[in-house]
C-alpha positions as CSV (number, residue, x, y, z in Angstrom):
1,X,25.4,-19.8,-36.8
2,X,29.0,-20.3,-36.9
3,X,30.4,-23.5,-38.3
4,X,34.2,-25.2,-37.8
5,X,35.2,-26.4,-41.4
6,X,37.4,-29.1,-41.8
7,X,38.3,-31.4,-45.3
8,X,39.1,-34.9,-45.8
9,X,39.9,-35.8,-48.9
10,X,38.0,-34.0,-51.6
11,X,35.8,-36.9,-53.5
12,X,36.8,-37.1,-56.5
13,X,35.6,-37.1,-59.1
14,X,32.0,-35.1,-57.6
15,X,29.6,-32.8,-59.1
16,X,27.9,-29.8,-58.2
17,X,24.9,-28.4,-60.0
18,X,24.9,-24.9,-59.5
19,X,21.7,-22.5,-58.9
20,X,20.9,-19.6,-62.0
21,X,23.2,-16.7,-61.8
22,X,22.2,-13.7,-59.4
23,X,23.0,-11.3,-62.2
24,X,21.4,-12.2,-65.0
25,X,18.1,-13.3,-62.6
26,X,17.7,-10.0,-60.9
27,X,18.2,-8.0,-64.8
28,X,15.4,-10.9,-66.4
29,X,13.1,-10.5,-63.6
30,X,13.1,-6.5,-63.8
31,X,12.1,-7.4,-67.8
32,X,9.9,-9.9,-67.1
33,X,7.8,-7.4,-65.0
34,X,7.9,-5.3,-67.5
35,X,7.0,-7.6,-70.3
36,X,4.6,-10.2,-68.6
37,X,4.9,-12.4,-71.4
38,X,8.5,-13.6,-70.9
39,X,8.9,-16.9,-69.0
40,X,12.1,-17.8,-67.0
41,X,13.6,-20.8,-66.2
42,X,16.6,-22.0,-63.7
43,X,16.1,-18.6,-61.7
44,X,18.6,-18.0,-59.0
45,X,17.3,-19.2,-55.6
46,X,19.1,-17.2,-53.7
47,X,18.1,-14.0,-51.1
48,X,18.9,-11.1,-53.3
49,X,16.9,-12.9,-56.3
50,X,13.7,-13.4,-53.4
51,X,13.9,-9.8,-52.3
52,X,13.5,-8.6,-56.4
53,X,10.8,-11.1,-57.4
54,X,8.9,-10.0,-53.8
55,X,9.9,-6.6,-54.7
56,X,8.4,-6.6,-58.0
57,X,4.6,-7.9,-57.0
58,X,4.6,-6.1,-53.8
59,X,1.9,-3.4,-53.3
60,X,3.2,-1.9,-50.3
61,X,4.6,1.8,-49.9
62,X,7.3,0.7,-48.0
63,X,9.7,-2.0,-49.9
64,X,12.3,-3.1,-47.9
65,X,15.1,-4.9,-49.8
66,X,17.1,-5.6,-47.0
67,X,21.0,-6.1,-47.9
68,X,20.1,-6.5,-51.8
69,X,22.4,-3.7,-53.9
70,X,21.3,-5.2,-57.0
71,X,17.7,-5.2,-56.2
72,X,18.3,-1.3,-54.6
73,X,20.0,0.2,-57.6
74,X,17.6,-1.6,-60.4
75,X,14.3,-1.1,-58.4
76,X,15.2,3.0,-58.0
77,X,15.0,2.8,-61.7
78,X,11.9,0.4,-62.3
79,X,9.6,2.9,-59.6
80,X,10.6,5.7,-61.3
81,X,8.3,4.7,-64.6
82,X,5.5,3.3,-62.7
83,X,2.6,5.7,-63.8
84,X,0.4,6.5,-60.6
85,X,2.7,4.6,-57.9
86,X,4.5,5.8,-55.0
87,X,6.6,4.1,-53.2
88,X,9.3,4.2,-50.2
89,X,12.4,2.0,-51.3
90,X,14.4,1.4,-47.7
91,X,17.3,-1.6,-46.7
92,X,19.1,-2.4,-43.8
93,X,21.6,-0.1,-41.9
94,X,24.6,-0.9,-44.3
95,X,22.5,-0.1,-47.1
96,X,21.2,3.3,-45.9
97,X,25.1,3.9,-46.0
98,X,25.6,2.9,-49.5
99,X,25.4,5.7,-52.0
100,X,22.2,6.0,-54.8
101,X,22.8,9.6,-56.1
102,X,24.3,9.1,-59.3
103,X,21.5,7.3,-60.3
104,X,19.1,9.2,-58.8
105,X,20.7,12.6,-60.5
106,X,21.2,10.7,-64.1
107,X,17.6,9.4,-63.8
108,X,16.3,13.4,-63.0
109,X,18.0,14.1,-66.1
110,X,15.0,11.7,-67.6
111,X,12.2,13.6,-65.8
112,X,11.8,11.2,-62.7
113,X,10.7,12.7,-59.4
114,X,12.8,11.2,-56.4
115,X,13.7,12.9,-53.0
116,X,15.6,11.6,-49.9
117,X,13.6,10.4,-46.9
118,X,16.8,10.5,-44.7
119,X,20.6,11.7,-46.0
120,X,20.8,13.2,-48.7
121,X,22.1,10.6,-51.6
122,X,21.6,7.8,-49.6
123,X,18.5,5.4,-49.2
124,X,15.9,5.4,-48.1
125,X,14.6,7.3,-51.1
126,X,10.5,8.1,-51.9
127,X,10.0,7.3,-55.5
128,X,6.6,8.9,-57.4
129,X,6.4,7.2,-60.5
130,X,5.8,8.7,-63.7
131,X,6.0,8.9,-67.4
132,X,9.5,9.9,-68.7
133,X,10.0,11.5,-71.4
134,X,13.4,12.8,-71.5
135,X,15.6,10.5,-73.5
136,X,19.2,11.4,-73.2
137,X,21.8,10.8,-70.1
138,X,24.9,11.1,-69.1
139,X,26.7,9.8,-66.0
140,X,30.4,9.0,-64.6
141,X,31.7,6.1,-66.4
142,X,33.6,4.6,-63.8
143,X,30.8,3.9,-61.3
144,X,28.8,0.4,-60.3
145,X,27.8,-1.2,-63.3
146,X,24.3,-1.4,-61.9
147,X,24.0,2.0,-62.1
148,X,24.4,1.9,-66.2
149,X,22.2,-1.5,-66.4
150,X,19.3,-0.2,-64.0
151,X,19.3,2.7,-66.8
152,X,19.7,0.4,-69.6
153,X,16.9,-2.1,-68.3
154,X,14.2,0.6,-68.3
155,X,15.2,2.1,-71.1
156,X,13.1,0.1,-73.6
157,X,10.3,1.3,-71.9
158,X,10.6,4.8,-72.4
159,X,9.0,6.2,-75.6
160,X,12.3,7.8,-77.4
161,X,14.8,5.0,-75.9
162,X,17.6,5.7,-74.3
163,X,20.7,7.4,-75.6
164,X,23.0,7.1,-73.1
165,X,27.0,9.1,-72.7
166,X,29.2,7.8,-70.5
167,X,32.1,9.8,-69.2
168,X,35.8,9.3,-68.7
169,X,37.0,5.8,-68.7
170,X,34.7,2.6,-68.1
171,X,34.7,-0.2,-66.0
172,X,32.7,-3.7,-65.4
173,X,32.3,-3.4,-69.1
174,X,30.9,-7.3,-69.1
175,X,28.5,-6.1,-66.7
176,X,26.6,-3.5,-69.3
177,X,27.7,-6.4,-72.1
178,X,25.4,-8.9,-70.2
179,X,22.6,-6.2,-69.5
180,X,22.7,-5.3,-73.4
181,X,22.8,-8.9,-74.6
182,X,19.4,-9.5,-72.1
183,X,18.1,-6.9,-74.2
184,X,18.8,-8.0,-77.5
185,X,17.5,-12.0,-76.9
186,X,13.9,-10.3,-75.7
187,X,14.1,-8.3,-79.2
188,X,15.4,-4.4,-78.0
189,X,17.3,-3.1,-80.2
190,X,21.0,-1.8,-78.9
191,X,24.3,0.0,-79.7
192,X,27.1,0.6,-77.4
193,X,30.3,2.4,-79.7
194,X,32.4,4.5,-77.6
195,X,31.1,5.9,-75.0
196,X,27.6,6.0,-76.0
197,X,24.9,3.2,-75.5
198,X,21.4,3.2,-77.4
199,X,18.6,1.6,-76.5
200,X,15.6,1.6,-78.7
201,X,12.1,1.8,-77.7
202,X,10.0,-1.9,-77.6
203,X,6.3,-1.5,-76.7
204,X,5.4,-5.2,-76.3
205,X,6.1,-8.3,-77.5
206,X,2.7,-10.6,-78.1
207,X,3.9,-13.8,-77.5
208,X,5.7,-15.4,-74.7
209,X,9.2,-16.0,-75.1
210,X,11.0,-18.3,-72.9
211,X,15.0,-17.7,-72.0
212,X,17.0,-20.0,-69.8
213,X,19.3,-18.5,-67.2
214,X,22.9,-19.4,-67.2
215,X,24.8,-20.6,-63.7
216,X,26.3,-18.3,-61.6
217,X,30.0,-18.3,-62.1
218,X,30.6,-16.3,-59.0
219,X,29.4,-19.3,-56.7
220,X,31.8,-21.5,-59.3
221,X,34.8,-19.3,-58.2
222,X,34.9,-21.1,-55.0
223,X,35.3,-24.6,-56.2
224,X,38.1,-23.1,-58.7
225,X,39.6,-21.9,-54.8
226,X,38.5,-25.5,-53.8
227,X,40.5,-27.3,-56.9
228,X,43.6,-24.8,-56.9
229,X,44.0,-26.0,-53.3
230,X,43.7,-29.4,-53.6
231,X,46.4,-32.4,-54.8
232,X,47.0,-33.2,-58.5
233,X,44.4,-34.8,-60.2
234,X,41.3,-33.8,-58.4
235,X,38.4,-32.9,-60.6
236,X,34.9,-31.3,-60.2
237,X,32.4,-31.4,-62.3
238,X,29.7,-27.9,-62.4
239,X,26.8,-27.3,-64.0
240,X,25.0,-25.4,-66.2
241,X,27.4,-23.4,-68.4
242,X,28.1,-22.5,-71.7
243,X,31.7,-21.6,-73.2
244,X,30.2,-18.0,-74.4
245,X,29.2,-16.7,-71.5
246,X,27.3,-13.3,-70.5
247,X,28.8,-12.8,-67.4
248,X,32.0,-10.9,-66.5
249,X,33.5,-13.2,-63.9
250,X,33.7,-16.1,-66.5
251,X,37.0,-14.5,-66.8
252,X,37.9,-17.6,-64.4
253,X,38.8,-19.9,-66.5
254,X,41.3,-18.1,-68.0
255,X,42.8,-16.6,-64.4
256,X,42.6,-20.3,-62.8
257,X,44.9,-21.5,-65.3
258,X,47.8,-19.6,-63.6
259,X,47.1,-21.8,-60.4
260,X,47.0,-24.7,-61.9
261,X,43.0,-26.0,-62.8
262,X,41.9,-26.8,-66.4
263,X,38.3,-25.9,-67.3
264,X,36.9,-28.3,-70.0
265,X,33.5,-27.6,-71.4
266,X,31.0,-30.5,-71.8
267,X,27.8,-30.2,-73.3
268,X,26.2,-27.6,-70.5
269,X,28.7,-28.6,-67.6
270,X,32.3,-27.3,-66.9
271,X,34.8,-29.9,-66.0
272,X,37.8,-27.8,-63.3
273,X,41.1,-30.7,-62.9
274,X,44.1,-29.5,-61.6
275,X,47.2,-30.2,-63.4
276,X,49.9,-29.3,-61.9
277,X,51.3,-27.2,-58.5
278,X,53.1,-23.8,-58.3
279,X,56.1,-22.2,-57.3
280,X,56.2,-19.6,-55.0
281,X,55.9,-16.2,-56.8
282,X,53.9,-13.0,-56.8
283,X,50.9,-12.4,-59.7
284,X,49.6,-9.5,-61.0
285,X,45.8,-9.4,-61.7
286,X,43.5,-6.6,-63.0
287,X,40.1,-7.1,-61.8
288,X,38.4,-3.8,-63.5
289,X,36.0,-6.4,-64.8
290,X,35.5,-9.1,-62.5
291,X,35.8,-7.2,-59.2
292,X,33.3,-10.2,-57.1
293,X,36.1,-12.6,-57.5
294,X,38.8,-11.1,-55.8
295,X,38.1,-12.6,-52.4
296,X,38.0,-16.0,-53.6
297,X,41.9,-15.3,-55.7
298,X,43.3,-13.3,-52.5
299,X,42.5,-16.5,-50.3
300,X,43.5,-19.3,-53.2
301,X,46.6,-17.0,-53.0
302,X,47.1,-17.4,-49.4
303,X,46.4,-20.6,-49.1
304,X,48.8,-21.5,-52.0
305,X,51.6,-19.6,-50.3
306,X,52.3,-17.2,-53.2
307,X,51.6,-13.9,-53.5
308,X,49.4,-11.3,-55.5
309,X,48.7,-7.8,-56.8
310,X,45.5,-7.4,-57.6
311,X,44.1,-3.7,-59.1
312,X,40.5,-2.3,-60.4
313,X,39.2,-2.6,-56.9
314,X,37.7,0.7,-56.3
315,X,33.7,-0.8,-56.2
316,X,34.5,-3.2,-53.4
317,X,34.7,-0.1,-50.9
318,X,30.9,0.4,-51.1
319,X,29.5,-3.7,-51.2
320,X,27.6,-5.4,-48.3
321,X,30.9,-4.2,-46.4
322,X,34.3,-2.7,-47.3
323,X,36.0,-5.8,-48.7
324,X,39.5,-4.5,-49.1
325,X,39.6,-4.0,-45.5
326,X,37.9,-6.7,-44.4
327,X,40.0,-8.9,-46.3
328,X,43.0,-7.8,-44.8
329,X,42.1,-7.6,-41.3
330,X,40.3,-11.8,-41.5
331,X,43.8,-12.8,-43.8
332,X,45.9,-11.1,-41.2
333,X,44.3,-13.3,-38.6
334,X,45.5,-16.2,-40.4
335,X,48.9,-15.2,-40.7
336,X,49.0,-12.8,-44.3
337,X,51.2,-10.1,-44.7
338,X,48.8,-7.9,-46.6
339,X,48.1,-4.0,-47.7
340,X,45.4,-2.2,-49.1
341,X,45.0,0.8,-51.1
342,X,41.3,2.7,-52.1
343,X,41.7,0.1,-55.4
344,X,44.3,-2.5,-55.0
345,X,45.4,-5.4,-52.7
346,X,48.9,-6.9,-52.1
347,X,49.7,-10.4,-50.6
348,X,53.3,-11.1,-50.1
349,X,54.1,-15.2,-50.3
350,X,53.5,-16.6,-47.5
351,X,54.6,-20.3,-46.2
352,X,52.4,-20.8,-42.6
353,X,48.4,-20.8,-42.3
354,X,47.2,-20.3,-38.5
355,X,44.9,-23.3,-37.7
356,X,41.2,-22.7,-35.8
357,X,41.0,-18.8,-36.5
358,X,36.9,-17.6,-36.5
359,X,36.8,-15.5,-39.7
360,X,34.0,-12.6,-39.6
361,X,31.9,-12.6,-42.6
362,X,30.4,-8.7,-41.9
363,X,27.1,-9.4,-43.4
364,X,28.8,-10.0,-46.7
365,X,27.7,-13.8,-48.0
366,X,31.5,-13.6,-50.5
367,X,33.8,-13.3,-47.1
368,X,32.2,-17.0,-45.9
369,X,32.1,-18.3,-49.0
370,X,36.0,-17.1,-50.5
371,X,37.4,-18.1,-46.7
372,X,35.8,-21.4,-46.7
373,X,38.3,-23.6,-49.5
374,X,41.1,-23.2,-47.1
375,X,40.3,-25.5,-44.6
376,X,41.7,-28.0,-47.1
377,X,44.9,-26.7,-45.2
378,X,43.6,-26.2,-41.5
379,X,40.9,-26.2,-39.2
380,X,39.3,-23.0,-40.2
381,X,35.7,-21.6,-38.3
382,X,33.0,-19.1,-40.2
383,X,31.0,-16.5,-38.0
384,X,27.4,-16.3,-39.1
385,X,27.7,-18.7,-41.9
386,X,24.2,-18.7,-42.9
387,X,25.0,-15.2,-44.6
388,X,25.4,-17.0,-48.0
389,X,21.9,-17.6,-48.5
390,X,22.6,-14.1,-50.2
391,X,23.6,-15.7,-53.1
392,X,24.0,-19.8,-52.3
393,X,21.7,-21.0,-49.4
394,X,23.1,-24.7,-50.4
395,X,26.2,-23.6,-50.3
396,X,27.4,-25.9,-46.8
397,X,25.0,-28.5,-48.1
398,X,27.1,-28.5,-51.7
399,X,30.9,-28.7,-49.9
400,X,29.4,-31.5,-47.5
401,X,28.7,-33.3,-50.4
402,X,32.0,-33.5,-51.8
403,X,33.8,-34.2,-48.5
404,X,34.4,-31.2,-46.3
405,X,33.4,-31.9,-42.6
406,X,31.3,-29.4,-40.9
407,X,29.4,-28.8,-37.9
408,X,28.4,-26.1,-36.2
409,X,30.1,-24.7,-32.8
């Protein structure tokens, strides 16, 4: 399905409510299958959330997870401590390219018995689950996140804990933050000084406990995109958040100041006005801990006609496709003068947008969703726009509502 975007005026003021976050879903659902007696509310409806919660009370051999990273890395680790079960975990062809081996090695360090079905460190990967009993680790500090949470997730579970060394330098630090905090509101004890995380053990817990799960503030980065761009004055209204939030790319509201949109907190809804426009200039962003956003700031960039120099990309090379490049080859299109290295991006001002340029989205729901705000400056068409159901399947429905035009072509 591709779909030409174009925007009238944006209505103003409009409000979006916004499904559970992805992240903190996918991490409560692993715990919540491991403790039955915790109950969840405003759950992500999105694919990769789907795939883990099918994942989870499937009894197949075979679980396919499709396109799902998250539900990949965190599912390698949950397998490997089911007593008695043995299971294939497979995805599609990009996935089969994306590497698993650090976790795998780190969780043979714990005793777990995993072997490659295909290439070696690479899914698919056959899993025979069994008792751990090993209860010290070490791994690269500078790799996914999900590698450390799907680690730190099981971890209660193992008899000794987890103790848990991380080497060199670390990045997504809110990532393991938000993991760790998951752990602590369901009653596990934690300690993360240094370079060392501890997890203690927790058998049970008797009674249910109920925990709400925050918006996803990676779908609100594209109405930050949508604000940035739009005249002074506009405002949209999202909801649910709080102002102490788990998750890493929260770091939004501070970043969206610099182009030009307030962020008031009301009750359990975020208020984004823009106040004022920009001159033409070049920023400098480090993304080390908010690497998901960076589509959505290269493209308000763009479509701002300043420029940006964005670093901490490294973990974007190995997502549902290589983003740096594919950022640079789509923005290109639309008239960017743009380089990439292995971890950084540079846009150089720019003052002209082509109109009616077909961006491909490469299986990756962020390249629809981040390109999307700037047909509040042209005519602007998305390949296979139904890819955001990844993460938003109302996303189209949710900028309809506040006055884009769209139809499909």
């Amino acid at each position: 399905m591709n779909l030409l975007l174009k925007s009238s005026n944006i209505q103003n003021p409009t409000s979006i409510k916004i499904t559970g976050s992805k992240s903190e879903t996918n991490r409560l659902l692993l715990l919540q299958a491991l403790y039955p007696n915790l109950v969840l509310e405003n759950t992500s409806n999105s694919d990769d959330s789907e795939v883990m919660l099918n994942a989870l009370a499937s009894s197949d051999e075979i679980i396919d997870i499709h396109h799902a990273g998250t539900a990949m890395r965190f599912l390698t680790a949950y397998f490997a401590i089911q007593e008695n079960r043995e299971v294939i975990l497979t995805g599609s062809t990009r996935m089969k390219e994306r590497p698993i081996q650090i976790l795998v090695e780190a969780l043979k360090q714990l005793g777990a018995d995993i072997t490659y079905e295909e290439n070696e460190g690479f899914p698919p990967i056959r899993i025979k689950g069994k008792k751990l009993t090993q209860s010290k680790v070490s791994l690269p500090a500078n790799v996914s996140s999900q590698y450390i949470s799907a680690l730190l997730l099981i971890a209660p579970k193992l008899e000794n804990g987890l103790e848990l060394t991380l080497e060199g330098e670390i990045t997504s630090v809110p990532y393991i933050k938000m993991t760790l905090a998951l752990l602590n509101e369901i009653g596990v004890e934690t300690s993360f000084v240094g370079n060392k995380i501890t997890v203690k053990n927790l058998s049970l817990f008797p009674h249910p406990l109920s925990l709400t799960v925050e918006s996803d503030w990676s779908s609100a980065s594209y109405f930050y995109a949508i604000t940035a761009l739009s005249p002074i004055g506009t405002k949209i209204t999202l909801s649910s958040y709080k102002q102490n939030s788990l998750q890493g790319d929260s770091a939004l509201e501070e970043i969206y100041k610099t182009f030009g949109v307030e962020t008031i907190f009301e009750s359990n809804s975020i208020l984004l006005r823009k106040t004022h426009n920009l001159q033409p200039t070049t920023y400098n962003l480090q993304l080390n801990n908010s690497p998901d956003i960076a589509q959505t700031i290269a493209v308000t960039c763009f479509g701002l006609g300043i420029g940006c120099h964005l670093t901490g990309l490294h973990t974007l090379k190995i997502k549902e496709t290589d983003r740096l490049v594919a950022l640079k080859v789509e923005l290109t299109k639309l008239g960017a003068n743009i380089s990439v290295t292995n971890d950084s991006l540079t846009l150089e001002p720019s003052s002209t947008i082509n109109e009616n340029i077909a961006i491909k989205t490469y299986q990756d729901h962020r390249m629809a969703m981040a390109f999307a705000p700037l047909a509040l400056k042209v005519p602007i068409i998305i390949e296979e726009a139904e890819v955001v159901s990844k993460s938003y399947p109302t996303f189209w429905e949710d900028l309809k509502s506040i006055g884009f035009q769209i139809e499909s072509i």
